[in-house]
C-alpha positions in Angstrom: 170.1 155.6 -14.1 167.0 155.9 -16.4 165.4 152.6 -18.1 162.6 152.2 -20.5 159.2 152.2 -18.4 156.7 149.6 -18.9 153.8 150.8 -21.1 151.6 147.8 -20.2 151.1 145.9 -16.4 149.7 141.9 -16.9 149.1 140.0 -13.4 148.8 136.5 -13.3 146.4 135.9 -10.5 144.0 138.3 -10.7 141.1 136.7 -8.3 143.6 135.5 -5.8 144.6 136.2 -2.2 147.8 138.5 -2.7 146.1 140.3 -5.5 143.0 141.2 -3.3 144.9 141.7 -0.4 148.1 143.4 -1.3 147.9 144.5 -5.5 144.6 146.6 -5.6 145.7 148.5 -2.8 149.3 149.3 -4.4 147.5 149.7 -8.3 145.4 152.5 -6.4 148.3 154.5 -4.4 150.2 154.5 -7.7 147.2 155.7 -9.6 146.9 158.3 -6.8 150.5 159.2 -7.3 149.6 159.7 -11.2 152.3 156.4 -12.0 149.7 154.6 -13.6 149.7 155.5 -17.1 149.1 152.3 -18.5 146.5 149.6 -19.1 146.1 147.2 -16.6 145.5 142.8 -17.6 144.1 140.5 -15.0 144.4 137.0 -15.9 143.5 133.9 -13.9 141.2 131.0 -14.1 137.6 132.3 -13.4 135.2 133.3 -16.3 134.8 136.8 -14.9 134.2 139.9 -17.3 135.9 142.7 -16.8 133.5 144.9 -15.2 133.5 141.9 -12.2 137.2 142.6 -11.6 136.2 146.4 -11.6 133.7 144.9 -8.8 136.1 143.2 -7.4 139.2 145.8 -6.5 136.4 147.8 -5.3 135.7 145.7 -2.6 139.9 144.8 -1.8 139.8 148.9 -1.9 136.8 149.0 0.7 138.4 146.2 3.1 142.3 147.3 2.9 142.9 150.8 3.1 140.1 152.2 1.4 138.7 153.2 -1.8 139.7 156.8 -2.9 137.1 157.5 -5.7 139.6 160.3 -7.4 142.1 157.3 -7.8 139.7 154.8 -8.5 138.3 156.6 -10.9 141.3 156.5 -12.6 142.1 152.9 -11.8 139.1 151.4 -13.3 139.0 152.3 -16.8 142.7 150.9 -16.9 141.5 147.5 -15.8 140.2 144.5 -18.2 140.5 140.7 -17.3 141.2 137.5 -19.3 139.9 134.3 -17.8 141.5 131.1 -19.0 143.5 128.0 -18.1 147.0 128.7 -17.6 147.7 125.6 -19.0 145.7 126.8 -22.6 147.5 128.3 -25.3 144.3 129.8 -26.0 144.8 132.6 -22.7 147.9 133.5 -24.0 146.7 134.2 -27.4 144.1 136.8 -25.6 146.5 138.2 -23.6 148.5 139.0 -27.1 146.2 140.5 -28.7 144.9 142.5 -25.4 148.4 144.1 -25.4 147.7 145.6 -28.5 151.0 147.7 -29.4 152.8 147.6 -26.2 156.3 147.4 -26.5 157.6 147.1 -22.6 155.0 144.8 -20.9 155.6 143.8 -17.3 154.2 140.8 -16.3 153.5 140.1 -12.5 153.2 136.0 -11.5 150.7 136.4 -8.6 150.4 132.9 -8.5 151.9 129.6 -7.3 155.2 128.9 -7.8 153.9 125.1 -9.4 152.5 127.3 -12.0 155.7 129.9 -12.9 157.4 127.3 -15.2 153.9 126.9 -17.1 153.0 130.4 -17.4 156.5 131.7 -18.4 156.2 129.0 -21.2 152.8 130.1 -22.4 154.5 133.5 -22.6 157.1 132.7 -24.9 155.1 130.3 -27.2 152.9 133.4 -27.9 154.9 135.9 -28.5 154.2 138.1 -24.8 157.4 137.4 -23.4 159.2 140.1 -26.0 160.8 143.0 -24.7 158.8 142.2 -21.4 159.8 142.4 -17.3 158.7 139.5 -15.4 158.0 140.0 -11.5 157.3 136.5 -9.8 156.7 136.4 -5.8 159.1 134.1 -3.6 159.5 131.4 -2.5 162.0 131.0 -5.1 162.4 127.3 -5.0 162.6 124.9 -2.5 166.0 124.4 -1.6 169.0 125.0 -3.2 168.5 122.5 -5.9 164.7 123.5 -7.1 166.0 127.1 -7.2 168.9 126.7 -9.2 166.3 124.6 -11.6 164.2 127.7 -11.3 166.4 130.0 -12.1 167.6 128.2 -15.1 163.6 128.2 -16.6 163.4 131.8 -16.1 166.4 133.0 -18.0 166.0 130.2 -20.9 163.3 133.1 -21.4 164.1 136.6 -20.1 167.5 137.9 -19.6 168.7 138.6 -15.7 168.1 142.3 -15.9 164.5 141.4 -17.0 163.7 139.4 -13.7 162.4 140.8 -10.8 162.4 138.6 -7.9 159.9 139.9 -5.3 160.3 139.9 -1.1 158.0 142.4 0.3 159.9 142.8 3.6 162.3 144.8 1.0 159.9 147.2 0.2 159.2 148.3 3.6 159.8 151.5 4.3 161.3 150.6 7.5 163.6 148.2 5.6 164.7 150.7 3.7 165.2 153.3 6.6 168.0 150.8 7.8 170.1 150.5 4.9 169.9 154.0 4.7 170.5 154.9 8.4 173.6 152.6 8.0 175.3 154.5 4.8 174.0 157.6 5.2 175.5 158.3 8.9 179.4 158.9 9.2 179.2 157.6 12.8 178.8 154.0 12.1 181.2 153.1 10.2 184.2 153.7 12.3 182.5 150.9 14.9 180.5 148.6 12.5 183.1 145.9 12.9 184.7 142.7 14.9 186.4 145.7 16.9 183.3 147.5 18.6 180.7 145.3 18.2 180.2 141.9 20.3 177.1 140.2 18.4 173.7 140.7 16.6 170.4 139.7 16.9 167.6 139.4 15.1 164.0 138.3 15.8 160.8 138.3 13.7 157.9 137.7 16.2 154.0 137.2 15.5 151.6 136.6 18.5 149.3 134.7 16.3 149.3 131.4 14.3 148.9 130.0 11.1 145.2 130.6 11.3 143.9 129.3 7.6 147.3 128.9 6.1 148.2 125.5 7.4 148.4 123.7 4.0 150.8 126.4 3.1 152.8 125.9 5.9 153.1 122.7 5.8 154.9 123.0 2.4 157.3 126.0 3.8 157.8 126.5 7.8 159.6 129.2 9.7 162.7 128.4 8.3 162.1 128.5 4.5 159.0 130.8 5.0 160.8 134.1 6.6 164.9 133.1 7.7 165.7 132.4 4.2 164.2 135.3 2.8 163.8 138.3 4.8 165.8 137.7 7.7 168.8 136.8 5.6 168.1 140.1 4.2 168.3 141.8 6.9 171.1 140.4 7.9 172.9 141.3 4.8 171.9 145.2 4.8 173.3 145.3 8.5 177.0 143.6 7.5 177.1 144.7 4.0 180.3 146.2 2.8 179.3 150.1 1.5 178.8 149.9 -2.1 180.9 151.4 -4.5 178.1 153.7 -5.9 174.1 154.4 -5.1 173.4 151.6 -8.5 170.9 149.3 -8.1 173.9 146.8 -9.1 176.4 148.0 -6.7 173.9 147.6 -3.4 173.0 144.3 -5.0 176.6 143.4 -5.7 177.6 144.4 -1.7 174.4 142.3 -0.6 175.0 139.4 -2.4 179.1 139.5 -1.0 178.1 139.2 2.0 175.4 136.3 2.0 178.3 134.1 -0.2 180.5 134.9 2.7 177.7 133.7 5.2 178.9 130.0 6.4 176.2 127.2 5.7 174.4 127.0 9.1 175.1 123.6 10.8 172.6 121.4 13.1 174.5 122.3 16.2 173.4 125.7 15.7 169.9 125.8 15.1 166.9 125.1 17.5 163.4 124.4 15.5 160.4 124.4 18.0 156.5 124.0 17.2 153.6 125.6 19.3 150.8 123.4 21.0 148.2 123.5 18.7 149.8 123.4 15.5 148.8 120.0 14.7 145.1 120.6 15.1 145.7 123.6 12.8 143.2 122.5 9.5 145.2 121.6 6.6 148.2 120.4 9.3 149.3 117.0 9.1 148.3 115.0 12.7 152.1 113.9 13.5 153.5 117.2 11.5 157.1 118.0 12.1 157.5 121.6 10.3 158.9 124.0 12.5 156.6 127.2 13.4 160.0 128.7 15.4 163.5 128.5 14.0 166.7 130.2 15.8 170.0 130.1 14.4 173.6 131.1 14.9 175.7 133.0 11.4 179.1 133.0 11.2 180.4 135.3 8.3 183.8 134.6 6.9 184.8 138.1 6.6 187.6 140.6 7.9 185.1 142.7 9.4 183.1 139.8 10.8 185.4 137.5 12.0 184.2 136.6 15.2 181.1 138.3 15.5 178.1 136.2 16.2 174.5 136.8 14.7 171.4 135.6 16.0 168.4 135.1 14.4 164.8 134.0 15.7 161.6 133.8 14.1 158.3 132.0 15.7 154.5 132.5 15.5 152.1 132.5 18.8 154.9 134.4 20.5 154.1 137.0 23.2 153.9 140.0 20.7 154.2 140.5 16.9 157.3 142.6 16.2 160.8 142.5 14.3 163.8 144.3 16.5 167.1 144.0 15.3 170.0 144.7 18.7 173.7 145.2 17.5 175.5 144.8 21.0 178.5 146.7 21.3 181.3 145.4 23.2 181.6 146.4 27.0 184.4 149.3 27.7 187.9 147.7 28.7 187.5 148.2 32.4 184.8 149.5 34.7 185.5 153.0 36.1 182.5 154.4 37.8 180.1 151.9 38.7 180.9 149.4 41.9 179.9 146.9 39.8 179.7 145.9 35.9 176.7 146.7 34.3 174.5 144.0 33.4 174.1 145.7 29.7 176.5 146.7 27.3 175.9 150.0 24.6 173.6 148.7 21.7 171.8 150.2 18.6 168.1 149.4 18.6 166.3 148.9 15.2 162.2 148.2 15.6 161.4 147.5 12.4 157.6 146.9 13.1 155.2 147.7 13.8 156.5 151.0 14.0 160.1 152.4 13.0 162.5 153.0 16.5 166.6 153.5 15.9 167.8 153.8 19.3 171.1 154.0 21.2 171.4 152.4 24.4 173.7 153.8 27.0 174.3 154.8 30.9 173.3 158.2 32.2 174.3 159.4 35.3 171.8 159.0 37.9 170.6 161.8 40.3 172.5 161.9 43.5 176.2 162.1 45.2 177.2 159.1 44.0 178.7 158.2 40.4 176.5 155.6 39.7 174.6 155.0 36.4 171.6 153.9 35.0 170.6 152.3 31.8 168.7 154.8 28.8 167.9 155.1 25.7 168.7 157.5 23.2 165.5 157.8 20.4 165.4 158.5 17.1 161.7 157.2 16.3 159.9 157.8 13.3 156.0 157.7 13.1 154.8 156.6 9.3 153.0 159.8 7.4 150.3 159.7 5.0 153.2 159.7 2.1 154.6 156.2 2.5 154.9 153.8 0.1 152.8 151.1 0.5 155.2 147.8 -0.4 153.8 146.7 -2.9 153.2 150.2 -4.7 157.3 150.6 -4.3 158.0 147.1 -5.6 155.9 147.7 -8.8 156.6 151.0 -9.2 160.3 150.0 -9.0 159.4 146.9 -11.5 157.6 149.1 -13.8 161.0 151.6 -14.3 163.2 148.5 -14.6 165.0 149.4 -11.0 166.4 145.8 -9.5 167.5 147.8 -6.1 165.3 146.1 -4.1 164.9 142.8 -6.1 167.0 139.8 -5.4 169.0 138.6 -7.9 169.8 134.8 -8.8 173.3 134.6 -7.5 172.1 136.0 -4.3 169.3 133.2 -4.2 171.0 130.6 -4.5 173.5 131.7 -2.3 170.9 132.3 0.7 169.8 128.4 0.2 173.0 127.7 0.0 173.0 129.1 4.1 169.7 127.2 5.2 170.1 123.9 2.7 172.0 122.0 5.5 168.8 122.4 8.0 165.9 121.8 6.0 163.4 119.1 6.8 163.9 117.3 9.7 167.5 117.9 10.1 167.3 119.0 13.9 164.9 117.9 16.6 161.3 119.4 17.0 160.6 120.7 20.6 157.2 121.7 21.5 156.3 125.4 23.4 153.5 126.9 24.9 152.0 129.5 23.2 152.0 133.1 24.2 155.8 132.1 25.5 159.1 133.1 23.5 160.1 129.5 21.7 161.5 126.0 23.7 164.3 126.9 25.3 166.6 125.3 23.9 166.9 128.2 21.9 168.3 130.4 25.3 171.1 127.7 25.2 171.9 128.6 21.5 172.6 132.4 22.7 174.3 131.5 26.0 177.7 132.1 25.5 176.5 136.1 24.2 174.0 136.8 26.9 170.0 136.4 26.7 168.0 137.3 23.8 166.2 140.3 23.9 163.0 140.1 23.7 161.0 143.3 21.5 158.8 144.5 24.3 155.0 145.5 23.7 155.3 149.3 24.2 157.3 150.6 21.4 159.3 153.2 23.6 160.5 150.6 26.4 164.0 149.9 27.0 166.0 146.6 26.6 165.2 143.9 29.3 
């Protein structure tokens, strides 16, 4: 489906963390690409000229990823800045007459979401919010309540189809390699059911901690930070129905289907833990009780679903930073070679990071007289090549053509806070682990009646423990 591309790119936040981190690096691969036909605002608070902000990509470039001087060299002329309050009419009226004649702006909220409400106002007081695509980073709200209020801000302004809500973990190439791997495969389907398969699990690890973020995390925690969001996600692409067509609205439609059929978690079925250490974390409250661990148990209320548990786990200062996903298939009816039953069932293996696995896990035959088996794994691995899209770069890009594929939309918000709103705060206990260890365990009780969890191991090509 074509669109009207943007002819002009304004982000809000132009001397921030995301945009040094994540935004110079994407505005160079697209200028790299030759996407980048189009001038390029920075706005935020400090009285910078424009040549600083010049200065200042340079050195994001030199500290993530590199600066190619044949795209940077393209990049730079592209790039003027507007320093101002966001609060200030005044920046607004600059950033007007900085667009000059552009008739499709897209304008990127790099900021914090206290400020979105004030800086989508100053954009329709002065005129900039005309014809224009707004991108704006999550969290989107809160809770269920803040982003419903949200939501209602945002499209007093710009139409549905002109807001781009942002989550990374969409863009990710590997991300994308499993909703395609899932639609794109005539194998699947037949099993990808209540039939065949016996449960899912999902688990988002990081072997390190908050580190300087602890103000933020006071305000979010592992359950609003990454379930809500991202692993939600996840979830959805994996029990999706197909959609009807390849449209950015059809995959969007089938996403959002499933997560309304997603039952609101309840407390027996989530276990919140906090490392040792947290507390002392600067910016961390002394007698905090945010959760820096969350595991849950989803129930979707669906004919194919019926039945089938998933499991999801996320935690920081765990033994290795990785996301696996493990759809366990059921065991075969009876045993027929073996003298005993095999202590793991077939499963599909999908390593999202930090490298891209899909792998089938079966029995083999081992060497010898006797018919007795052994566990495998079948590997389909891909190794990321010089050509991937950066995140960000495909988000934007994606922004810039007016493609919502990968964009959540607000129904589907609200109905993913709809999942968590019941176990936000301090709804369930707190228990306390050790760090370098896989969560309290309490959270092996939660997944008793399916087995153990697996745990992602730190070679990329090991089998399931």
């Amino acid at each position: 489906m074509a669109y009207d591309v943007s002819d002009a790119l304004v982000f809000f936040g132009a001397t921030g963390d995301l945009a040094y981190k994540q935004v110079f690096p994407a505005l160079q691969a697209l200028a790299k690409r030759g996407h980048l036909n189009m001038p390029v605002i920075g706005v935020a608070g400090r009285s910078w000229t424009s040549e600083q902000l010049r200065d200042h990509a340079r050195q994001s470039l030199q500290e993530h990823g590199g600066v190619d001087e044949a795209a940077f060299a393209q990049l730079a002329p592209r790039l003027t800045y507007i320093g101002g309050d966001y609060h200030a009419a005044e920046t607004y009226q600059k950033l007007r007459q900085a667009l000059g004649d552009a008739k499709r702006p897209l304008h990127y909220l790099a900021i914090p979401p206290s400020l979105f409400a004030t800086v989508v106002e100053g954009l329709q007081q002065s005129g900039c919010d005309q014809n224009a695509r707004v991108v704006l980073e999550k969290p989107f709200g809160r809770d269920l309540e803040s982003a419903q209020e949200l939501n209602k801000i945002l499209t007093s302004v710009f139409p549905e189809d002109a807001i781009f809500r942002i989550d990374h973990y969409l863009g990710k190439e590997p991300v994308q390699n499993l909703l395609y791997f899932r639609f794109a495969n005539s194998f699947l389907e037949p099993i990808w059911n209540r039939e065949y398969i016996d449960s899912i699990q999902i688990t988002m690890a990081e072997n390190f901690g908050v580190e300087d973020r602890g103000k933020f995390y006071e305000e979010a925690g592992a359950i609003r930070d990454v379930v809500e969001n991202h692993l939600l996600q996840v979830a959805a692409l994996l029990t999706m129905e197909p959609p009807a067509r390849g449209a950015p609205d059809a995959i969007r439609d089938a996403k959002t289907q499933v997560v309304k059929a997603m039952q609101p978690l309840s407390i027996a079925n989530v276990v919140r833990g906090q490392y040792q250490g947290y507390r002392q974390t600067p910016g961390v409250a002394p007698d905090s009780t945010v959760e820096t661990f969350a595991a849950v148990k989803l129930r979707i209320d669906s004919r194919r679903w019926e039945g089938v548990p998933i499991y999801i786990r996320a935690g920081k200062c765990l033994p290795v930073t990785s996301t696996e996903v493990l759809v366990e298939l059921k065991r075969p009816p009876r045993v027929v070679f073996d003298a005993t039953e095999p202590e793991h069932a077939n499963y599909y293996r999908f390593r999202l990071s930090p490298d891209v696995t899909i792998a089938l896990g079966a029995r083999v035959k081992q060497p010898g007289e006797a018919m007795q088996g052994e566990p495998t794994e079948l590997i389909a691995r891909h190794i990321p090549g010089g050509d991937e899209m950066l995140p960000y770069e495909r988000l934007l890009s994606d922004a810039m053509h007016g493609d919502q594929t990968l964009f959540a939309r607000e129904d589907m918000v609200e109905a993913a806070w709809s999942v968590v709103d019941p176990i936000l705060g301090n709804a369930t206990p707190l228990h306390e682990y050790a760090p370098g260890t896989w969560g309290p365990p309490q959270a092996n009780a939660l997944i008793a009646g399916n087995g153990v969890w697996h745990n992602p191991q730190v070679d990329p090509l090991a089998s399931k423990q």
